[in-house]
N, C-alpha and C positions, 0 to 999 in steps of 0.2 A: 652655556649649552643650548641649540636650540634642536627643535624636532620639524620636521619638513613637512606638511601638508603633501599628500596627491596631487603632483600637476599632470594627470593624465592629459587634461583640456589641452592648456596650453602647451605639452609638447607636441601633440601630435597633432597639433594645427601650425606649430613654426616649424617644426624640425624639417619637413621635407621641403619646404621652403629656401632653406639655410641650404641644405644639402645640394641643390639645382646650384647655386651661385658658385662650387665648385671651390669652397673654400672649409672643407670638411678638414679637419683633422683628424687621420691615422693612427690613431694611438699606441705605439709599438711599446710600452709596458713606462716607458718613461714617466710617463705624465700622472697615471693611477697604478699603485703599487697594493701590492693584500701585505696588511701587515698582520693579520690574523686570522685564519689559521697559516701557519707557515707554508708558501707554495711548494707544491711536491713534495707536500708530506699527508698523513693521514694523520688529522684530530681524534684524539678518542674524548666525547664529549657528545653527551644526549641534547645538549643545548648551546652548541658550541657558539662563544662571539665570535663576529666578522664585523670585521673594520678592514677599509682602507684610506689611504691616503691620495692627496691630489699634488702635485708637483705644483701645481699652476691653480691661482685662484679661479672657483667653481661660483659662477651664478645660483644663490640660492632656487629660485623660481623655475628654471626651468630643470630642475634635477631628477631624475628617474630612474628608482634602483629599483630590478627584478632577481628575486631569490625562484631559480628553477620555474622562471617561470611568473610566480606570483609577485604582483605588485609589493614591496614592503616600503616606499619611500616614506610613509606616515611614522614608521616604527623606529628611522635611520636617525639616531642624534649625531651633531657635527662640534668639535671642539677645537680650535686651531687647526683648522686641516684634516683633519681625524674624523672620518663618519664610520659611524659602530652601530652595529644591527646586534640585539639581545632577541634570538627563538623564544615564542610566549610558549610552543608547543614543540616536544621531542623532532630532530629533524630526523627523515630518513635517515638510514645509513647509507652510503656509496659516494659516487660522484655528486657535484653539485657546480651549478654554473648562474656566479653572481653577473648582473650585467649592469654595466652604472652606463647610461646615455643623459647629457644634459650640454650646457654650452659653459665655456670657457667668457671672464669679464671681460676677452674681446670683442665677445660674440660667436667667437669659430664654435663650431658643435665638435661632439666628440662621443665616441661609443668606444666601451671597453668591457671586454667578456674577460672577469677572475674565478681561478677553475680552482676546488680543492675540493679534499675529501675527506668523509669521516664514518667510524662505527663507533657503538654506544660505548663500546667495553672490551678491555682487552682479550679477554675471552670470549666474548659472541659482537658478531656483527651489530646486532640490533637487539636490544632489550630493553623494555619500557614496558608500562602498566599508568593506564588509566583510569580513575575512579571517581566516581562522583556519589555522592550520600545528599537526597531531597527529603526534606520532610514540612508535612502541612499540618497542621493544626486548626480543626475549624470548633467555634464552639454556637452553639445556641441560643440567640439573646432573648428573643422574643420568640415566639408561634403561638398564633390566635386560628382557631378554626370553628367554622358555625356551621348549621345547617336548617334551612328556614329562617324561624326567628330564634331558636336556642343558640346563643353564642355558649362556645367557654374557651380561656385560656389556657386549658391544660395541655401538657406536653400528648402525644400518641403513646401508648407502648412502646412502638414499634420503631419511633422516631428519638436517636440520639440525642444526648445535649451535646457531647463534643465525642470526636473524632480526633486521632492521631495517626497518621499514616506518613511511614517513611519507607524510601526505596534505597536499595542499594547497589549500582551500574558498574559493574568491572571489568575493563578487557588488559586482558596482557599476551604479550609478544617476545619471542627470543627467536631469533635466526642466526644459523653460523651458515655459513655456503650452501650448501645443497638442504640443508637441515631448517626447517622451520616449525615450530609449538607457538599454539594462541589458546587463549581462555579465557571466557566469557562468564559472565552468570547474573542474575537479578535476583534480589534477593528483596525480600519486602518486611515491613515490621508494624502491626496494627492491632487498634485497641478503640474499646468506644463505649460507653457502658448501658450496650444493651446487648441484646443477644445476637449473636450471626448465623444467618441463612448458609446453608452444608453449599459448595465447598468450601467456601471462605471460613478460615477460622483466626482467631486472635492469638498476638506471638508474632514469633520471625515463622519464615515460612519463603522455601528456600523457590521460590518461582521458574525458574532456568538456569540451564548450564550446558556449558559446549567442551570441551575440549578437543584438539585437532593437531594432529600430526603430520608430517606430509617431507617426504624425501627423494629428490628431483635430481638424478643424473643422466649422463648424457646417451644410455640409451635406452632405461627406464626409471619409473618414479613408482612410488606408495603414499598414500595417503588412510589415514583411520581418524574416528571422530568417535566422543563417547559424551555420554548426555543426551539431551533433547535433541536430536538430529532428526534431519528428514529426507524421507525415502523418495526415491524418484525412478520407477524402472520405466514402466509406463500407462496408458490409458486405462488397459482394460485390468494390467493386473495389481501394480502398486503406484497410485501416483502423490506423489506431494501428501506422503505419510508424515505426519511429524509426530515421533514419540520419544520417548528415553527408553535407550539402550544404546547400539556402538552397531560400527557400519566400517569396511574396511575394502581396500582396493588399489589391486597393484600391475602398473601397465610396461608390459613388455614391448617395444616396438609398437606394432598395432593393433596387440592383443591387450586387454583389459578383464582380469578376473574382480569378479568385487562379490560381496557377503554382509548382510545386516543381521540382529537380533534386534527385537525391542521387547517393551510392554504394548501387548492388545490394546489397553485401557489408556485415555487422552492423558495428557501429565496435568497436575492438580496440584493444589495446597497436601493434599493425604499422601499425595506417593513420595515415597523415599527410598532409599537406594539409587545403584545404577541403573536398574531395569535388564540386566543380564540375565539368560535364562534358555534353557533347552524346553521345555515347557512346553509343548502347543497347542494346551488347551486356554494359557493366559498369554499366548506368547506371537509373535510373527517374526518366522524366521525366514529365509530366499539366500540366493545366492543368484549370479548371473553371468555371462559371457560375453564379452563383445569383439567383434571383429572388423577393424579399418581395411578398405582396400582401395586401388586407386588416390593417394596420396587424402584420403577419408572420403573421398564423393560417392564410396557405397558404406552402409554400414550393416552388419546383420550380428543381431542379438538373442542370444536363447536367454529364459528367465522360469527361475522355478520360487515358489514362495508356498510355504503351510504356515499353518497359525488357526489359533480363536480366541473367542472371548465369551466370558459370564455375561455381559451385556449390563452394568451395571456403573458405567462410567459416564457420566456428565449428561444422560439423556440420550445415549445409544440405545439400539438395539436392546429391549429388555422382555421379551417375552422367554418363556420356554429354560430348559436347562440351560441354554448357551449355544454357542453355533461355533463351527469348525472345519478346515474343509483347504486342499492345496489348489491353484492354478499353475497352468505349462505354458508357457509363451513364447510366441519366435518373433521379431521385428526386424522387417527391414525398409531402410531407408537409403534413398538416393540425389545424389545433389551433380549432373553432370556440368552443367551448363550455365554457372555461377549464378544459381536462383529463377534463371530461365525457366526451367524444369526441374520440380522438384514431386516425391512420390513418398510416400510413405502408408506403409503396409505393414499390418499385425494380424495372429490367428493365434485364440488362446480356447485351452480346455481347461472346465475344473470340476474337481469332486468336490461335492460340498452337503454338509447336514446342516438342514434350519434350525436343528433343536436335537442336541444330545441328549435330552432328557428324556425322550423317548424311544423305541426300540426300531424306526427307520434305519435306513442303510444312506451312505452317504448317495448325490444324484448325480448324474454325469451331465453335462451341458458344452456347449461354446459360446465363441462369441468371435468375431472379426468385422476388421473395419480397411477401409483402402483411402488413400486421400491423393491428390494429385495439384501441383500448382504451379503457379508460376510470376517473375515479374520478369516482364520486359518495358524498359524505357516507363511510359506512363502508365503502361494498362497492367493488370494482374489479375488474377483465376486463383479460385479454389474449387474442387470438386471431388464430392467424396460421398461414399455408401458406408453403411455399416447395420451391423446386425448383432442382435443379442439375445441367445435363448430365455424361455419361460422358468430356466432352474439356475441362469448364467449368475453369481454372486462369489463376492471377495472379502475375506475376510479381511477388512482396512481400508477396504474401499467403498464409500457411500455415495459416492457419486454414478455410479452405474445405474443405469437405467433398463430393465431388465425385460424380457420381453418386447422386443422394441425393433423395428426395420425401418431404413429410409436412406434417401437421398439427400441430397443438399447442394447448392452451388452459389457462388458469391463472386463475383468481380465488379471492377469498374476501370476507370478512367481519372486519372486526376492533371489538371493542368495546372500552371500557377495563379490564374485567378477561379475555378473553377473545378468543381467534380461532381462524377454521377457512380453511384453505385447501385446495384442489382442484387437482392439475394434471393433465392429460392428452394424451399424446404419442402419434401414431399416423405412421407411418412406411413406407420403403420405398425399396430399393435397385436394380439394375441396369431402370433408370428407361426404357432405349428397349427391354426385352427381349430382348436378346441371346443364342441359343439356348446358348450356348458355358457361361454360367454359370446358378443358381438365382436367383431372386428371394425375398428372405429378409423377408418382412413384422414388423414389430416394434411391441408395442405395450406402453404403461409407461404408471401412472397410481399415485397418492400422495393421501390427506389426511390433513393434519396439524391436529391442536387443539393448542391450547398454553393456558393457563388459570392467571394472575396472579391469580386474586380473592382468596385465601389469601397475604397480601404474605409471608408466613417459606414458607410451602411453592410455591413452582412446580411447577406440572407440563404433561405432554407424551406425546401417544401418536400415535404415526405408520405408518401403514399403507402398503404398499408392493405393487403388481402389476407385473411383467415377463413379456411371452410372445413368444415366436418362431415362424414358421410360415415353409417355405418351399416356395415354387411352380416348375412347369414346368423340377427336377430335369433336366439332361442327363445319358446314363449312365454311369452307373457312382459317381455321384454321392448320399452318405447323404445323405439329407431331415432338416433340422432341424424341432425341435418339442418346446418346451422350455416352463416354467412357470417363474415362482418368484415366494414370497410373503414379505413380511418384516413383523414387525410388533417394533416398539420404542417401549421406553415408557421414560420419565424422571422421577422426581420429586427434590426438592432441600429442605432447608432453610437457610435464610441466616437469622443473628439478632450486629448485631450484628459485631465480628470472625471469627464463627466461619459455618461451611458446610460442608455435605457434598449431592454429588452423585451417587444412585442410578440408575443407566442398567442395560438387560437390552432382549434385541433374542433373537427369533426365526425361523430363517430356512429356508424349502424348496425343493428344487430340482427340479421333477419332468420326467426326461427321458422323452420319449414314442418315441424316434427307437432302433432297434436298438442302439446303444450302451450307452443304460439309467443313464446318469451320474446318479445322483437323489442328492443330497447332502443332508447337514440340517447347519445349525448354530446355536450357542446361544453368547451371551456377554452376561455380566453383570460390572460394573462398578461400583466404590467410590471414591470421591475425595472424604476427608474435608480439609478445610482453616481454618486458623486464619491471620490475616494483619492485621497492625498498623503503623505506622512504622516500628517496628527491628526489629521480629520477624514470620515469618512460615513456617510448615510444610503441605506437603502430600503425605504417601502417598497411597499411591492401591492398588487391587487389580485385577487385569482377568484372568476367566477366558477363552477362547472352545476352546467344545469342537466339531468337526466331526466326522461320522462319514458315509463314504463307506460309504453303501448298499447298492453291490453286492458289497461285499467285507464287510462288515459291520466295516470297523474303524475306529474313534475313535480322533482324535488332539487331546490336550488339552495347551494352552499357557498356564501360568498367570504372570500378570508382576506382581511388586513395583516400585514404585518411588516414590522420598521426595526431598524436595526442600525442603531448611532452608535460611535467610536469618536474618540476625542483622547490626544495626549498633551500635556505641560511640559515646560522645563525640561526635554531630552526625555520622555518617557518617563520622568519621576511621579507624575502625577496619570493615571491612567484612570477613563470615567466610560462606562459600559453602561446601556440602556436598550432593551429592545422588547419586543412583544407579539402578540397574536389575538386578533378578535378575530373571531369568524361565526356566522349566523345560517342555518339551517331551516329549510320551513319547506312544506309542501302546499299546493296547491286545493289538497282537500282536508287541510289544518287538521292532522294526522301530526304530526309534526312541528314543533316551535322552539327551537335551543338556541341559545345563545353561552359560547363561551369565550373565555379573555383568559388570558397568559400573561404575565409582566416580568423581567428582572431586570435588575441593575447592580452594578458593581463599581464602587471604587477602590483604584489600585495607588497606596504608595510606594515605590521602589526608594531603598536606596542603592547608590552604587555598591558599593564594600562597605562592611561591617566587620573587622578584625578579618578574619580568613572567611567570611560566608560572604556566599555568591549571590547578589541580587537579592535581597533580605526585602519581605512584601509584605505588607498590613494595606488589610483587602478588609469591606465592608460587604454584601451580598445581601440583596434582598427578592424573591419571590411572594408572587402575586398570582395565586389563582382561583378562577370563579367559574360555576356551571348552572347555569338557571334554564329551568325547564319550561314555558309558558303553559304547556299542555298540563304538565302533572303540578304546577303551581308548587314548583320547591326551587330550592335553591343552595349551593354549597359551595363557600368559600374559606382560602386559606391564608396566612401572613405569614411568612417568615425569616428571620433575621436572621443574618450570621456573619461571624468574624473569624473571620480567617489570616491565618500567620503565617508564610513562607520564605523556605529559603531550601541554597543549598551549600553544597561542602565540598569543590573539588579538589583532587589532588592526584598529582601526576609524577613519578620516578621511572 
């Protein structure tokens, strides 16, 4: 029995070759036959063999069999004639199209595409489940820590002797025709014997889960998901939520109604259940519409969402009773002109209370944005406003920025060895004018070139403007007014394994306002690197010198740091080393620190060990020190560790 190496190289440097001399053999089923699975039929088989047969002897060397596509000639063993592919992973269900190209011991070439088909199980198309179970074990051998001249070798409190941590990774799949279910989940399991910081607690402790339904005919579909799912209506009102609870939606033609519930609160080690719930004081619930027109090149969306929360979940919001409060939304978008011209347009209201623990009324506010864009050929635009009232807030949404007006615009140009971009930001806060506070106008604007025509040298020079101005000051209140200009430039050579990257960046700060804060700073940058299969190193150097202007003194922080990789024997042997010194000091010896960072790791892999995947005994040691020259002390640490890895897959 042999197994056949990848002749990617050598086919596709002869074959087309062979092919010009017009002495191509036609393979009209003769010469390569599927003796497995039977042609015109449907395998049922999550890992079906495929083997065919060659009528005529096959040149080993120049052989080349593609499964849908992917290379598998490495995988293909040959036995009298007989080459059999064994799937390491479930295949699709459906068609599949084996292609065997290589050359005949006469030489002639020959190509031949064997078609057959397969589902997992006689009752679904596709069913399969994959799983994997990792777990590490690190234990504590040594840790030495001092401070001045008192050493002691004792453990910290706070610091384990050994950890145990395993994961557990599960997806599974069932499809019959229109009909598809998947299920996901991670599940984790950890122990160590000292105490754990809230959330993390010791035990199994169920991390995520998805489940998902979804049924697709030919003039609508539905879909639903339950678990940690994530929301997406849009910007202003829910974007890129991710919580547990369940979300659902179902599209007629080119109508789309859809509906979520979840939990307010992030999902953690403490929550359990599904997160269903009518609730809206722990709960975020919406619903939405959407309408296609023009084969989708318009789209308009209405979107309503309530909900709150106690504010007591992973470092949310936590002041006051809790907060509470619905948003209305309407969205439309436009695509005429295949990306030529594109527009997107949103206007949302919300009633919202910052603290039900008191006896306010909820507050009314808006918020809208417009955007406009476009690519043609090389060049492209973006350009867009938006605006956001002083009371504008979401319950699930922290990424809003409240109180807030402005413009923006951004395009450029890109060639193949060359590009320039432009972007420009004009801004503006306490938005209805409210005598009580200043209005702080803000304006930032950037172009960057960057320039590939030189393939071993890159380079890069980027210009930078920020200014601040503020208006109608109430008393007693400093007036800002402020500059700053940056300009940084990069070049690189790559050839090869080897590269190094030259960065230096210029910066000014000119305060115009009684305080007089005008800063400068300067930092330049070395990061030479060399990087191959088994080996690979990178130092690096980075000064950045600042000097505060009004005092006239400089503080310069210079940082070393290296970073070696080295593998043995196919990755069996794995040796990790790298570090960080960096040295601080000013100019009026205010200042004098010196610290260093060190680790190192060695990794033994074996390949298999009974059924465990990659089985690893790993060494780990950290190295760290902080010495003050000013305050004359000093604090260092040692620590050892061994660590044990592996994992467990398994796939039906």
């Amino acid at each position: 029995m042999k197994r056949f190496p990848s002749v990617l190289f050598f086919f596709y440097f002869s074959f087309p070759f062979l092919l010009l001399s017009g002495n191509t053999v036609e393979a009209s089923g003769n010469e390569l036959i599927l003796v497995s699975p039977v042609p015109e039929s449907i395998v049922i088989a999550r890992k079906p063999v495929v083997s065919f047969r060659s009528m005529l002897p096959v040149l080993d060397e120049g052989l080349l069999v593609l499964l849908d596509g992917d290379d598998i000639t490495g995988l293909v063993t040959a036995e009298q004639g007989l080459y059999t592919y064994t799937p390491v992973d479930p295949l699709p269900a459906g068609n599949h199209s084996l292609q065997v190209l290589g050359f005949f011991e006469n030489g002639e070439p020959f190509e031949e595409e064997l078609l057959f088909s397969s589902r997992h199980s006689a009752p679904f198309e596709e069913i399969y489940s994959t799983n994997r179970i990792s777990s590490t074990l690190k234990t504590t051998l040594k840790k030495d820590s001092s401070t001045g001249d008192d050493s002691s070798g004792d453990f910290s409190t706070d610091t384990p002797y050994t950890t145990f941590d395993t994961y557990l990774t599960s997806e599974s799949t069932v499809r019959e025709g229109g009909w598809n279910a998947s299920f996901r989940a991670n599940a984790r399991y950890y122990d160590q014997n000292a105490a754990l910081a809230r959330p993390e607690k010791k035990g199994i402790s169920l991390i995520d889960f998805l489940f998902s339904g979804e049924y697709q005919a030919e003039s609508y579909s539905a879909r639903t998901e339950i678990g940690d799912t994530t929301i997406e209506e849009s910007k202003n009102t829910v974007d890129y939520l991710t919580r547990r609870g369940g979300k659902a939606s179902i599209t007629m033609g080119n109508i789309t109604l859809s509906g979520f519930g979840t939990l307010s609160t992030e999902s953690s080690y403490e929550i359990d259940g599904m997160g269903f719930g009518f609730n809206s004081n722990d709960h975020i619930m919406g619903t939405s519409a959407e309408v296609n027109f023009f084969e989708q090149q318009l789209t308009l969306k209405g979107i309503y969402v309530r909900g709150g929360e106690s504010g007591n979940s992973l470092g949310n919001w936590s002041e006051g009773g809790g907060r509470k409060g619905d948003v209305t939304g309407i969205l439309l978008q436009s695509d005429f002109f295949d990306q030529m011209l594109t527009s997107d347009f949103e206007f949302d209201t919300v009633n919202y209370d910052g603290d039900t623990g008191d006896n306010e009324k909820e507050t009314y506010d808006k918020a809208y944005r417009i955007q406009i864009g476009g690519l043609i050929e090389k060049y492209d635009f973006e350009l867009g406003y938006k605006y956001t009232g002083p009371q504008y807030d979401v319950v699930g949404n922290q990424s809003i920025v409240k109180d807030w007006a402005g413009a923006d615009f951004s395009g450029g140009v890109t060639y193949p060895d060359q590009s320039v971009r432009l972007m420009l930001n004009y801004s503006w806060d306490n938005v209805e004018g409210d005598d009580l506070f200043a209005r702080v106008y803000s304006f930032s604007g950037s172009i960057d070139y960057q320039y590939v025509g030189w393939e071993r040298f890159p380079a890069s020079v980027l210009f930078e403007h920020n200014s601040q101005r503020s208006a109608d000051e109430p008393a007693g209140t400093e007036p800002v007014s402020m500059d700053t200009n940056t300009l940084t430039g990069t070049v690189g050579y790559n050839k090869d394994a080897w590269g190094i990257e030259l960065r230096s960046s210029y910066s000014e700060q000119d305060d115009h306002s009684t305080t007089d804060n005008d800063t400068r700073l300067f930092t330049v940058s070395a990061v030479p690197s060399y990087s191959s299969s088994y080996f690979s190193i990178m130092p690096s150097w980075t000064l950045n010198s600042s000097t505060d202007l009004t005092t006239d003194v400089r503080t310069d922080t210079n940082t070393l740091a290296l970073d070696i990789y080295t593998s043995f024997f196919n990755d069996t042997i794995i040796f990790e080393i790298g570090g960080t010194y960096d040295i601080t000091r000013t100019d009026d010896d205010s200042v004098d620190t010196k610290n260093s960072a060190a680790y190192s790791r060695l990794n033994y892999r074996m390949e298999q060990l009974w059924w465990l995947e990659d089985p690893t005994i790993a060494l780990e040691y950290h190295y760290n020190r902080q010495k003050d020259e000013i305050g004359d002390s000093t604090t260092r640490e040692n620590i050892l560790t061994l660590v044990l890895s592996t994992a467990l897959p398994y796939s039906f």
